[in-house]
C-alpha positions as CSV (number, residue, x, y, z in Angstrom):
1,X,35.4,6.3,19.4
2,X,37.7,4.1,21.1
3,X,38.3,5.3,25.0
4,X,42.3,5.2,24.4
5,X,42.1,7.7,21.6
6,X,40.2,10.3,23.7
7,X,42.8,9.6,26.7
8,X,45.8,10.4,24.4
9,X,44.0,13.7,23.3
10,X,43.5,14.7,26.9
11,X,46.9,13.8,28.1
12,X,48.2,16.0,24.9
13,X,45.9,18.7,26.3
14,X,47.3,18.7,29.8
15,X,50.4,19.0,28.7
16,X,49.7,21.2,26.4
17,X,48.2,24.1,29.1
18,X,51.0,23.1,31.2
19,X,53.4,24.4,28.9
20,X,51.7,27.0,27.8
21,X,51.0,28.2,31.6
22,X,54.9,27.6,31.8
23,X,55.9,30.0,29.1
24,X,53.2,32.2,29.7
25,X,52.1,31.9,26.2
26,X,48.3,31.4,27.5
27,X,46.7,32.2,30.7
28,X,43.5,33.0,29.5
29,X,41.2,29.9,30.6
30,X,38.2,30.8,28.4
31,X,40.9,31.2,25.6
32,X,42.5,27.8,26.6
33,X,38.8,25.9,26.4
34,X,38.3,27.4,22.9
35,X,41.5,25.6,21.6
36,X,41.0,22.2,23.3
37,X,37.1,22.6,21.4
38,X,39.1,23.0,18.2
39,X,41.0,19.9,19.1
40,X,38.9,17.8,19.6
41,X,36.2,18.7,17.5
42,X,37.1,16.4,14.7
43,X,37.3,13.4,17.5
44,X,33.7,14.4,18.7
45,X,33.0,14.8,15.0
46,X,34.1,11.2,14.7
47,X,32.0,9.7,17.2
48,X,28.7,11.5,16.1
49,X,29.1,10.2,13.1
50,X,29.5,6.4,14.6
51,X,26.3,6.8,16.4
52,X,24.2,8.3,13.7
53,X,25.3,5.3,11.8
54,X,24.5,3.1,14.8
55,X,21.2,4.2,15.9
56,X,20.7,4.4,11.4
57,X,21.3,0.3,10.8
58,X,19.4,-0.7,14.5
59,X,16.4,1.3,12.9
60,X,16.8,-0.2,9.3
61,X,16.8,-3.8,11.2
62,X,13.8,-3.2,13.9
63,X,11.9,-1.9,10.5
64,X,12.5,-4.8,8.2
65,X,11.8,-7.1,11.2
66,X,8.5,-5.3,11.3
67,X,9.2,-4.2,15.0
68,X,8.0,-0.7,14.2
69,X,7.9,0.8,17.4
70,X,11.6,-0.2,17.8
71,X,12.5,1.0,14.9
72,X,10.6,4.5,15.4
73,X,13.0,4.3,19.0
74,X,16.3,4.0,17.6
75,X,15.0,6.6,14.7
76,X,14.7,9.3,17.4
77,X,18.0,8.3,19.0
78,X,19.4,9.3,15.9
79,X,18.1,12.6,15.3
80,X,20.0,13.7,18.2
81,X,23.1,13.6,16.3
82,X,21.4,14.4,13.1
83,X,18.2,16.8,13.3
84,X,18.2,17.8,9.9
85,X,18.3,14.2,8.3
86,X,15.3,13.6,5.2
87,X,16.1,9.6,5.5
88,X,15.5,9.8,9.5
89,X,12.5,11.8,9.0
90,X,10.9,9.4,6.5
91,X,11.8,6.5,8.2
92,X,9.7,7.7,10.9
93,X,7.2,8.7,8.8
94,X,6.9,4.7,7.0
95,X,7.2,3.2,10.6
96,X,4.3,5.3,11.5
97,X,2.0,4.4,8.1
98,X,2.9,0.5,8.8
99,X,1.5,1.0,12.3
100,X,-1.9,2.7,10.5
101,X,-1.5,6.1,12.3
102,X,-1.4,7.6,8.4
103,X,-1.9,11.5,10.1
104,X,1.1,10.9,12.2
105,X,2.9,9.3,9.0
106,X,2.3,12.3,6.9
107,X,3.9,14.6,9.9
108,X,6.8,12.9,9.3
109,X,7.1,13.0,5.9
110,X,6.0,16.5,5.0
111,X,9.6,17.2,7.1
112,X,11.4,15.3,5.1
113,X,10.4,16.4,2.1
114,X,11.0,20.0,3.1
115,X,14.5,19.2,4.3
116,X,14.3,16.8,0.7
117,X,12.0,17.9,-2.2
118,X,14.4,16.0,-4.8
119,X,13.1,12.5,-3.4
120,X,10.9,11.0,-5.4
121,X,10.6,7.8,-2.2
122,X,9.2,10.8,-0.1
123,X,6.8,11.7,-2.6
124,X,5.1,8.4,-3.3
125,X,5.1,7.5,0.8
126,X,2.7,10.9,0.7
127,X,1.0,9.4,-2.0
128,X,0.1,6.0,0.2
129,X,-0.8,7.7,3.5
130,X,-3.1,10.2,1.6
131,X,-4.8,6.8,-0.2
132,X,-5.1,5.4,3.2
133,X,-7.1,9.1,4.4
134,X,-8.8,8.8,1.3
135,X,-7.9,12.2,0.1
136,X,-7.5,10.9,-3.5
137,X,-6.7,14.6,-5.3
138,X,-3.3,15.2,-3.1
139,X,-2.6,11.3,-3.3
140,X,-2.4,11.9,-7.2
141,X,-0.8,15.4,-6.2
142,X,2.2,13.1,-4.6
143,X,2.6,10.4,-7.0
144,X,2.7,12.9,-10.1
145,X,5.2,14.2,-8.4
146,X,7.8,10.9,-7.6
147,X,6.5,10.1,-11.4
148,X,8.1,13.0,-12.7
149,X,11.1,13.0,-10.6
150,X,11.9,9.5,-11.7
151,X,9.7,7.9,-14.7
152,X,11.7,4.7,-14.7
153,X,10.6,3.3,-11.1
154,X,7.6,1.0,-11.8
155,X,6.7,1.4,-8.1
156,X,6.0,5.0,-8.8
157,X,4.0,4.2,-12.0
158,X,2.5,1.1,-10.7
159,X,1.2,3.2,-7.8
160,X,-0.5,6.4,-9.9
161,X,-2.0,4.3,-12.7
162,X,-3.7,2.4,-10.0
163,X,-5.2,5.2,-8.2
164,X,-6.0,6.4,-12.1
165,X,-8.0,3.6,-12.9
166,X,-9.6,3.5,-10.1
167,X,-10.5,7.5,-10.6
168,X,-11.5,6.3,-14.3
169,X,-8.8,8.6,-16.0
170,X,-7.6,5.6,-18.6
171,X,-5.3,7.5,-21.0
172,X,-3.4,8.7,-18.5
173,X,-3.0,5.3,-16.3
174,X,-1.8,4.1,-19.7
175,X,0.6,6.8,-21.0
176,X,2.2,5.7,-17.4
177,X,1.7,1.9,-18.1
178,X,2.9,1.7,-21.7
179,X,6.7,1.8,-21.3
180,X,7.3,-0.5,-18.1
181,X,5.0,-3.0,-20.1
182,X,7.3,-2.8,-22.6
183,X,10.1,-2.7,-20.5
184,X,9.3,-5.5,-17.9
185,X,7.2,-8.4,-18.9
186,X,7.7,-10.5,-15.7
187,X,5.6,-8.2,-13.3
188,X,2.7,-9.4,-12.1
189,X,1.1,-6.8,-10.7
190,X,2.2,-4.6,-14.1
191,X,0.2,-7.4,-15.8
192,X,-3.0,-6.7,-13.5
193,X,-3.5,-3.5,-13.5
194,X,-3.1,-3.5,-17.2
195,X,-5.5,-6.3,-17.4
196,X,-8.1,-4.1,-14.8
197,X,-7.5,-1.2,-17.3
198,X,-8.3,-2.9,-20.7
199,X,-11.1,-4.4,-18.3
200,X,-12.3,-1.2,-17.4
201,X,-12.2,0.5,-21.4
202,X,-14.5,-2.5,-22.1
203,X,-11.2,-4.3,-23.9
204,X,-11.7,-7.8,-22.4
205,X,-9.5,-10.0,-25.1
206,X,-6.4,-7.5,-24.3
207,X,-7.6,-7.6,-20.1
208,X,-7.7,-11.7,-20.5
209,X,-4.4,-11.8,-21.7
210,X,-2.4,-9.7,-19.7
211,X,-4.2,-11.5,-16.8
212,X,-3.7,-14.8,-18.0
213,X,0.2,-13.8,-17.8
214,X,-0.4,-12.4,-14.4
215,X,-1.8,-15.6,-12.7
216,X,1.2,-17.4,-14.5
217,X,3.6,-15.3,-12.6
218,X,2.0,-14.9,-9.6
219,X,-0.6,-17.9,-8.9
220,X,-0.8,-17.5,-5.3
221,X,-2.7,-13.8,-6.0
222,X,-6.7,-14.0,-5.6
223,X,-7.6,-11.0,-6.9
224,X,-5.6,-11.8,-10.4
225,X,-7.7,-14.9,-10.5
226,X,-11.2,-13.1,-9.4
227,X,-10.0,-10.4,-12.5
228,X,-9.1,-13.0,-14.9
229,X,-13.1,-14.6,-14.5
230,X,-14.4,-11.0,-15.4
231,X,-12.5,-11.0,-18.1
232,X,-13.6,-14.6,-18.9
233,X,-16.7,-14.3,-18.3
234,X,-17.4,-11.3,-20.8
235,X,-15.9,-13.0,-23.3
236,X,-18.3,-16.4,-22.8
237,X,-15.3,-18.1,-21.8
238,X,-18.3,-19.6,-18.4
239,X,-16.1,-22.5,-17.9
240,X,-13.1,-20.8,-17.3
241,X,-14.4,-18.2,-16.0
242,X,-16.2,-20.7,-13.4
243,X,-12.5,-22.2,-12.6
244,X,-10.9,-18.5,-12.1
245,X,-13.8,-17.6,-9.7
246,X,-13.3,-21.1,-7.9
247,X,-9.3,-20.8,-7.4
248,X,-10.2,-17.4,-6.2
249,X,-12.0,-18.4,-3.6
250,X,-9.8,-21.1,-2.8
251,X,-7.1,-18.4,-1.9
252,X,-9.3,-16.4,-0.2
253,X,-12.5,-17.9,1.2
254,X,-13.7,-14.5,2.3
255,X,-13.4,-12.9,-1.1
256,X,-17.1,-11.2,-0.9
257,X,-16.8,-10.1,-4.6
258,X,-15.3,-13.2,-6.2
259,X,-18.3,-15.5,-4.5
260,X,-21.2,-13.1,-5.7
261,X,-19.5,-12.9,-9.5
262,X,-19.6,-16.9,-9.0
263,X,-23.1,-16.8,-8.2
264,X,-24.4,-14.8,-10.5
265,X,-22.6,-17.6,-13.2
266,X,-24.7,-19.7,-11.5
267,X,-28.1,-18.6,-11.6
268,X,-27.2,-17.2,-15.5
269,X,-26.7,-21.3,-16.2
270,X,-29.7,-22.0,-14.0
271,X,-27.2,-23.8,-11.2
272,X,-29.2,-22.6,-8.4
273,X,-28.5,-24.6,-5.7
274,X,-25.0,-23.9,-6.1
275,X,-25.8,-20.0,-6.7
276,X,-27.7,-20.0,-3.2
277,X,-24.3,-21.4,-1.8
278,X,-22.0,-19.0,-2.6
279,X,-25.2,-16.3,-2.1
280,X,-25.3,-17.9,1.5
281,X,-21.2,-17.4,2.1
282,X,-21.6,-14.2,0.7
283,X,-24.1,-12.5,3.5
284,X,-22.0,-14.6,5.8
285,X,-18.5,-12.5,4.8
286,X,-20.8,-9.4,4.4
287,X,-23.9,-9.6,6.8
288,X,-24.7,-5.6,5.8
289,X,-24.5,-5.9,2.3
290,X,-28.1,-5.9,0.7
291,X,-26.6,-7.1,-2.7
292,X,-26.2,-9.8,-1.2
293,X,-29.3,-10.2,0.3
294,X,-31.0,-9.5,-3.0
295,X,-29.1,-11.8,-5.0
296,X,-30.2,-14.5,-2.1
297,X,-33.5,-13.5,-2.1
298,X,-33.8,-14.5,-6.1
299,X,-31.8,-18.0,-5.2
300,X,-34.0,-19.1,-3.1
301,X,-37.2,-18.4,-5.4
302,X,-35.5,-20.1,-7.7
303,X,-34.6,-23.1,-5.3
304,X,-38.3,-23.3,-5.1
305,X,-38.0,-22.0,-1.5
306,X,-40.6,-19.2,-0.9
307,X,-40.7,-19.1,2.6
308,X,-37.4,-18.0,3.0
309,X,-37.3,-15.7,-0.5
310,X,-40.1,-14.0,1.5
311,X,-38.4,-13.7,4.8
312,X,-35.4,-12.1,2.9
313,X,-38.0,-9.8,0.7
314,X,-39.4,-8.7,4.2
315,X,-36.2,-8.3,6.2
316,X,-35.3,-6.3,2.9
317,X,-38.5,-4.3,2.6
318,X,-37.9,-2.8,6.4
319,X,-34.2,-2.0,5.8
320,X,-34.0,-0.9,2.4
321,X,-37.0,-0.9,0.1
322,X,-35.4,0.1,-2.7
323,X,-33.2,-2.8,-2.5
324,X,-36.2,-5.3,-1.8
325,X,-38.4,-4.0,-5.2
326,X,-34.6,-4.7,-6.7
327,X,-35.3,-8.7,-5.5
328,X,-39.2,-8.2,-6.6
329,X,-37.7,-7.7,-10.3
330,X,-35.3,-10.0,-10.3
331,X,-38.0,-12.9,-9.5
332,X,-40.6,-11.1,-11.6
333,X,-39.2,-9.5,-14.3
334,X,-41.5,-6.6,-16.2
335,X,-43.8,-8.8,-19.2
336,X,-43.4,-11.9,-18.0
């Protein structure tokens, strides 16, 4: 509110009581304050208004900035002009996800969707921070929910089919898959969690091609190329497979998973020195994984390297014997 405007109000109200005082029209002071309120009220209105919007954009900018705790700041500011806002409230409650403190997050967001429970945006943000807590049942609670409010955003349906799948509940992941497939054909990530769906129903021609289109989309992904070598690799496609696995990698040199599918190839086509690589890399990335372990174990039999086959079987035998009569098989299969 500009400071000339407000002066202009108060010199009308001085001269205003004056007159008033003058004629005798008003001499009650409480009365007097009550009219000046209702004067300027639409002024003050005015300027509340401005500084919602203010505080509003400097939160919208500190948050796509990533500068969360900024934008958490400003978001505070403005609920002093606007304490029963849904958007400030969930704001706050994203800011506080991005910064891991998921509890916090869902504070947040519960009061938005009380002051809001026609969002569907509020909904799936639930869904996210209850992944993050691992409390899978009200994370599919949440996304239902922004699912049914709005069936058209593939966000929302991109986010429960993926939490479906991974809860093995396939004909519903795909009644929520099917139309956005048919829909949208240049989503990447639409293509692979198709493709990890037909994977899962033991469909690996239809998983292989929606994750062939995936990696053509989106080639700088690691886990569409890790997927695409399962798929690959079930269908005896080793070669490609092999490739998928390796560009994998490539993108991620840590992918634990992607190096012990790739050494597994390996030791199936009797490659074992490069199977006890990527076996190697593999307890490196995940030092407390006994799969690992195991599958290193058999590598190094196979590398015609008993001593250290043994010291694994041994370190394995101590920690997890279970896991070392696991290696035992593996180098001595049952009648052979």
């Amino acid at each position: 509110m500009a400071w000339g405007k407000l002066e202009k109000f108060a010199n009308a109200g001085g001269a205003l009581y004056n007159i008033m005082m003058k004629t005798k029209i008003l001499q009650n002071r409480l009365l007097f304050c009550l009219l000046m309120t209702i004067l300027f009220l639409p002024i003050l209105s005015a300027s509340s208004d401005d500084s919602l919007h203010i505080y509003l954009t400097k939160a919208g900018t500190a948050f796509t900035q990533a500068q969360f705790s900024t934008a958490l700041a400003h978001y505070r500011s403005a609920l002093r002009f606007d304490s029963l806002n849904p958007l400030i409230y969930k704001g706050m409650g994203d800011s506080y996800s991005l910064m891991s403190d998921y509890q916090e997050a869902l504070k947040f967001l519960s009061k938005a969707q009380r002051l809001d429970s026609a969002d569907p945006g509020i909904y799936n943000s639930m869904g996210v921070n209850y992944c993050y807590l691992r409390d899978s049942a009200k994370a599919l609670e949440c996304y239902r929910k922004a699912v049914t409010i709005n069936p058209n955003d593939i966000s929302f349906a991109k986010n429960l089919s993926s939490l479906l799948i991974a809860k093995k509940q396939y004909s519903e992941a795909l009644s929520h898959l099917k139309k956005p497939l048919e829909n949208d054909t240049t989503d990447a990530e639409l293509q692979f969690l198709a493709g990890n769906l037909f994977l899962a129903q033991g469909d690996y021609a239809k998983g292989e091609k929606c994750l062939d289109r995936a990696v053509q989309l989106d080639p700088k992904r690691s886990k569409y190329f890790y997927s695409q070598g399962i798929a690959k690799s079930n269908l005896n496609k080793q070669s490609e497979a092999e490739t998928s696995y390796k560009v994998a990698i490539g993108l991620d040199p840590n992918y634990f998973d992607a190096r012990q599918h790739l050494g597994v190839l390996y030791i199936l086509t009797e490659r074992y020195p490069e199977a006890m690589r990527q076996f190697e890399e593999a307890v490196r990335i995940r030092p407390e994984s006994d799969e690992a372990r195991v599958a290193l174990g058999a590598a190094y039999f196979h590398n015609e390297m008993p001593d250290k086959a043994e010291e694994v079987y041994n370190y394995l035998k101590k920690k997890n014997p279970e896991a070392a009569e696991k290696m035992r098989l593996l180098i001595n299969p049952p009648g052979e």
